[in-house]
N, C-alpha and C positions, 0 to 999 in steps of 0.2 A: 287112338289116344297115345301109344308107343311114339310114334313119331312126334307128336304135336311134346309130349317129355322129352323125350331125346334131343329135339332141335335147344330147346329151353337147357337142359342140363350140359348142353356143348359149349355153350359163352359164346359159339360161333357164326349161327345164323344171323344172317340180317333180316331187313324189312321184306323183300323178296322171297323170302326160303318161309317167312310164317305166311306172308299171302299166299303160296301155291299148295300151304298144308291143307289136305283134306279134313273138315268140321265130320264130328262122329254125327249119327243121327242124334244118340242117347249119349247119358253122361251118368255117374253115379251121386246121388245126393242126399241129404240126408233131409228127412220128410216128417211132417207130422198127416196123419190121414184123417180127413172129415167125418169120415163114418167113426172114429173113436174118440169125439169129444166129451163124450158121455163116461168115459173109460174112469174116472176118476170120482167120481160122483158119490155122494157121501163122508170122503175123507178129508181129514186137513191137509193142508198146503203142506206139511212138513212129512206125511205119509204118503205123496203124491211122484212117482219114480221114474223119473226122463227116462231112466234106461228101455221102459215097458212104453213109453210114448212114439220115440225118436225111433224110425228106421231107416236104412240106410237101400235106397230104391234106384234101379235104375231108372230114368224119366226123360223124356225127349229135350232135346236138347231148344230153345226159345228162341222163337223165331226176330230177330235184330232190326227196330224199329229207328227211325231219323234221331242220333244227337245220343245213340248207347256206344254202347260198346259189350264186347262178347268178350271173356279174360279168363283164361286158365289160372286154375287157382291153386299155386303151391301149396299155401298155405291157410287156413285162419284160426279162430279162435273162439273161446265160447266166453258170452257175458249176461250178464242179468237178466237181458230181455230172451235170452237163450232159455232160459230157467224159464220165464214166465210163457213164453211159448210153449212148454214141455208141458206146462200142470194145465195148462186152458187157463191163466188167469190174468189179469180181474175177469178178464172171458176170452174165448178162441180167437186164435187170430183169423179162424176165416172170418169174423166179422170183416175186419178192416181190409180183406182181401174183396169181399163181396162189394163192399161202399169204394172200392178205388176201382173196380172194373167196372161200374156206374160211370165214370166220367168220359170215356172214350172208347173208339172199339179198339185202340191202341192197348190201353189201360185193362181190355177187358181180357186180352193175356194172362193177369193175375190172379185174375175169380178162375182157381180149381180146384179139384177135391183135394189136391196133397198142397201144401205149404213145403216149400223150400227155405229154410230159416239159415239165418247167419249174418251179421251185421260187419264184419272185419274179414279182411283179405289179403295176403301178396300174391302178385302174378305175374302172367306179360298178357297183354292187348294179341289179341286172335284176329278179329275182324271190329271194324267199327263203322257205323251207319250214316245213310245220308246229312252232311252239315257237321261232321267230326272235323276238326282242323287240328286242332293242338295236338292230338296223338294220331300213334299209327299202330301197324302190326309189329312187334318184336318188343314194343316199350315195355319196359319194368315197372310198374306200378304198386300202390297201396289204394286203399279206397276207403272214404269214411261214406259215411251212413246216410248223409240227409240228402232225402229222395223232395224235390220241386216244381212245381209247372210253373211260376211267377209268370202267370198271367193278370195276375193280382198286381195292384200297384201297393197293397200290403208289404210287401214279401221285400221291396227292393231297396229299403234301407236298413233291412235287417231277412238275410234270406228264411229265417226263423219262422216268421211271423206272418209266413204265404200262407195264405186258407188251405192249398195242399200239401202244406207239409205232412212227411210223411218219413220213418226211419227204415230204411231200405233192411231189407230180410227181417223183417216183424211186421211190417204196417204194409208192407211188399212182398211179392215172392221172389224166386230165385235168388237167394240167399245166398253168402260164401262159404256156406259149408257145405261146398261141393266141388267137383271137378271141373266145371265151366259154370259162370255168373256170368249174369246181366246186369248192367250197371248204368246210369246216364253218364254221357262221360263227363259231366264237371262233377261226379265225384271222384273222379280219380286223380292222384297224384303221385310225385314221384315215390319210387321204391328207394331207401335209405341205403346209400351202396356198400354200408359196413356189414350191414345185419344179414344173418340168413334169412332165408323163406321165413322159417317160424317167429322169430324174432320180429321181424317186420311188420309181422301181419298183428301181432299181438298190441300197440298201442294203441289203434285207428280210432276206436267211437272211447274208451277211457281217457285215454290223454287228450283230445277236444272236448268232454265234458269236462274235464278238470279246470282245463285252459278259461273255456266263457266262463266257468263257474267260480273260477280263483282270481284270474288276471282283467278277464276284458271287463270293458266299458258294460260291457253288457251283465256284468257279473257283480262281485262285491269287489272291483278294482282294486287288488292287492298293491299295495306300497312298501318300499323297505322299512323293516321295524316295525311292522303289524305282528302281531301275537295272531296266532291263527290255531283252533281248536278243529283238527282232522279224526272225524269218525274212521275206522278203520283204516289207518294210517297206512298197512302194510300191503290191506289188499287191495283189488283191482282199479279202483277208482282213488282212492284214498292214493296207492303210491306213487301215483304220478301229482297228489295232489298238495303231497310232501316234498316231492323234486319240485315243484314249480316254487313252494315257497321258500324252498333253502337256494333256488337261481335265484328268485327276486330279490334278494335278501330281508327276506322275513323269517320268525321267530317261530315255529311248528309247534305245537302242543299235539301231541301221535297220543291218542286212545288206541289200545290193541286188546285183546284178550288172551294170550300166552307170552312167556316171557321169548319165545322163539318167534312171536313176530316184533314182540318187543328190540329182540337181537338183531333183526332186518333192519329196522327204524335206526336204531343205532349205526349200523353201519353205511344206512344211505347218508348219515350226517346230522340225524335230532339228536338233540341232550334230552331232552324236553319229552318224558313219555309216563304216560298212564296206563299200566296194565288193570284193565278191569277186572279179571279172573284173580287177580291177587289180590285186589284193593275191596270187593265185592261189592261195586255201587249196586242199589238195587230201585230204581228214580220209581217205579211200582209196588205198593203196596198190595195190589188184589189187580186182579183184571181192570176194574172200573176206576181206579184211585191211584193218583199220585201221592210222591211222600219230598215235599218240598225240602224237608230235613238231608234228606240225599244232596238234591241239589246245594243246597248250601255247604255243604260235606264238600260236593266236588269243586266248588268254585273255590274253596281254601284251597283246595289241593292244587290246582292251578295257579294261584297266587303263589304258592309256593314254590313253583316253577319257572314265575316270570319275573323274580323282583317282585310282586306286591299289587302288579296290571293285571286286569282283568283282559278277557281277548278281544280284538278290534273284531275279527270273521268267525264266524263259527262253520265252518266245511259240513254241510248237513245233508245226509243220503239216505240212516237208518227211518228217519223219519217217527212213524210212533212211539217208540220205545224210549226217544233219546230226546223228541223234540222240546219236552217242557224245560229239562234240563239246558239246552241248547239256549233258550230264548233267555233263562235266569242268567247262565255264568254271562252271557254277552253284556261286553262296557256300554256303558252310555254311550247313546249314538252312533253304537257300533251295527254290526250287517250277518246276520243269519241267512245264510243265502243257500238255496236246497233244491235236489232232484231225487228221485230214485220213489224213495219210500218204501225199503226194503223188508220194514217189520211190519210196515203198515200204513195206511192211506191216511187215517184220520189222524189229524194231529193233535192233541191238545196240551196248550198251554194256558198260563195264568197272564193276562193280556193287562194288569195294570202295570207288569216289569218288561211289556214292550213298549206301551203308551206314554209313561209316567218318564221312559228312560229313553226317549226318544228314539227307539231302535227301529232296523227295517227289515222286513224278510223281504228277500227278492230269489223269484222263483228261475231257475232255467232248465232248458233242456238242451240235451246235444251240445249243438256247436255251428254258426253260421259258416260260407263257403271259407272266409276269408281267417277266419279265426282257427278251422281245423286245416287250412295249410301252413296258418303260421304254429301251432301244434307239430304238425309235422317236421317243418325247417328243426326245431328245437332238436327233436329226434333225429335228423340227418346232418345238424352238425355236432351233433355229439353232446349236448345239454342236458338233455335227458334220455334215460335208459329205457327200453324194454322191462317188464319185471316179471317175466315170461319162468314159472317156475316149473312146470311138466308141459309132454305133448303126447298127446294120443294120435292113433292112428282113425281113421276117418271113421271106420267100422265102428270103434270106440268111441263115438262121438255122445250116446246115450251116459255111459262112465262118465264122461269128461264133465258133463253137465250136472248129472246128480255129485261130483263132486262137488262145485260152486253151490248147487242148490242144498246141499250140508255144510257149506263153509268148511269143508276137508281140506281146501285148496289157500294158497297166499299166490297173490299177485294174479297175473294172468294164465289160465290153462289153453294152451293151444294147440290145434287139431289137424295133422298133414294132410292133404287132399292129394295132390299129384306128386309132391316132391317124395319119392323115393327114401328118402331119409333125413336124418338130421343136421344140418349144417352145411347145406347146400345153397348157393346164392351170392357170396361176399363177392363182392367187386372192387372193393377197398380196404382189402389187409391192413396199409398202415396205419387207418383212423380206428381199426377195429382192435389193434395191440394196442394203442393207447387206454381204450374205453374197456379191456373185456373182464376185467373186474366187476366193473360195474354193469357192465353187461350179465354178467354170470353169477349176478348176486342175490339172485331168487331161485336159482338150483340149489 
């Protein structure tokens, strides 16, 4: 593994000098074990401690099937589905490991007793398998998430919508929070040449959910001069979901819950902000009950933010908590358009002020091929930022998570695997003196 870093931390090797590196057997990675899905049993999701789940195991290294690729992983990152991998929920992911090793004896690679989890990555390409063209050994890459077999004529006008779809490091194994990933290689793309390792790796599955879920066709197709009401404006999903509406030239309504991520939102460029911790919307009256009276509270307050408009999109991820509220402030014929469902699965709202007002929810997930490279391009010409505000070390990897899974954290938390330290990787100083404000504005 010394060498297979060294070569990477030299700038110098080429294609040649990584083909003739020797592959380790094993690598180190960070696992959940089959035999302790039981480990949490009795408690709430909020008493449930990635630190006590998440271990950091050495594991053989995966054997490189037709159309992967094998890719040292500087860097990645921890996100939601990180969290929910840690507690078992809505249930373990060896389910979805068990049902994807059912399709192939390819596929059946992934049904083990340990899960390799990690959805985000930077690296360089090691080896890549029968029917790779587009990349080679020494390439610099990022990798987003959406794992496909588009054998399905479903899948090929929208790669989404393949019967096997599937989120690479949750719904798969060998994940990138590790020392070497397995990847198919059209999830890979290029590595952004301003950003270091960490940096890098931190956008990948956030900023392509944001992207389908804000901008595309596939989403609530944001336009200049939309009002857009962003659930956690500051953190991991929300802040890139704030960058994409202050490029398109739209109008950001940032809900946060301290004035210090209030301060972030301000400085990425909203005026436009709700801190809920000061204002104390509280849209539940009891466990079972909503209190409309909230809602109507918060929709003045928005008006009063926009000139007097109610909002065109409403950026929807808390889900339970937030959604009847979400479905109320939204304008006639306006787009509640949601993923995540971070407080909770079940949604409920009052449906004569979606029916009556002609509004739409439109659900998505992830991000198609084509949508999380154009994600990508934003981030590598400098559009938008990383919003990358700590990094653990890989050991660390259990911390890192139970911080998102406490909301201790803003932006993204991201996790070193091979890169020796921090701020190794730029390949392009001068695009990164222009940007590193903004870059550096979640430390």
């Amino acid at each position: 593994m010394k060498d297979i870093v060294d070569a990477i931390t030299s700038g110098a090797a080429s294609t040649g000098d990584f083909s003739a590196l020797g592959l380790p057997e094993s690598c180190r990675a960070v696992v959940l074990h089959k035999s302790e899905v039981d480990m949490f049993e009795g408690l709430t999701s909020a008493d449930k401690d990635p630190r006590k789940s998440l271990h950091v195991d050495e594991v053989p290294v995966p054997e490189l099937g037709p159309g992967e690729a094998l890719v040292a992983v500087m860097a990645s990152a921890v996100n939601y589905n990180s969290v929910w991998s840690s507690i078992f929920e809505p249930l373990p992911t060896f389910a979805f490991l068990e049902r994807y090793g059912k399709l192939s004896p390819l596929a059946k690679r992934h049904d083990l007793p340990y899960h390799i989890i990690g959805s985000d990555l930077a690296g360089v390409v090691l080896r890549t398998g029968p029917g790779v063209n587009l990349w080679k050994p020494g390439d610099e890459v990022v990798a987003h998430c959406l794992s496909v077999e588009l054998e399905s004529a479903d899948g090929h006008s929208d790669t989404m919508l393949d019967p096997e779809q599937r989120i690479w490091g949750f719904e798969t194994n060998f994940g990138g929070l590790a020392e070497l990933a397995l990847v198919k290689s059209n999830q890979l793309m290029p590595k952004p040449n301003h950003l270091t390792w960490e940096e890098a790796a931190a956008p990948g599955l956030v900023n392509s959910t944001a992207y389908r879920q804000l901008v595309s066709s596939n989403g609530a197709r944001m336009k200049q001069g939309d009002n857009i009401l962003i659930w956690g404006a500051s953190g991991g999903l929300g802040s890139f979901a704030t960058q994409l509406a202050l490029a398109g030239g739209a109008h950001p309504v940032c809900v946060v819950s301290s004035p210090r991520k209030a301060e972030i939102c301000r400085a990425m460029g909203a005026e436009a902000i709700i801190d809920r911790s000061a204002e104390d919307y509280r849209f539940w009256k009891d466990e079972h009950t909503q209190d409309p009276r909230e809602w109507k509270r918060f929709g003045k307050r928005i008006r009063e933010l926009t000139g007097g408009e109610d909002v065109d999109i409403v950026f929807e991820h808390p889900g339970r908590e937030t959604f009847g509220a979400s479905v109320y402030v939204t304008r006639k014929g306006g787009t509640i358009v949601t993923c995540a469902s971070t407080s909770g699965y079940t949604h409920e709202y009052d449906n004569r002020y979606l029916w009556m007002s002609l509004k739409r929810i439109v659900g998505t997930h992830f991000a198609n091929y084509r949508e999380a490279w154009e994600a990508n391009r934003l981030i590598a010409k400098g559009r938008i930022h990383p919003t990358l505000s700590k990094v653990y070390p890989l050991e660390e990897t259990g911390q890192a998570t139970y911080d998102v899974h406490r909301n201790l954290h803003q932006g993204k938390v991201g996790v070193l695997c091979l890169a020796p330290q921090e701020g190794l990787g730029v390949r392009d100083p001068e695009l990164r003196a222009k940007h590193l404000d903004a870059i550096n504005l979640f430390r």
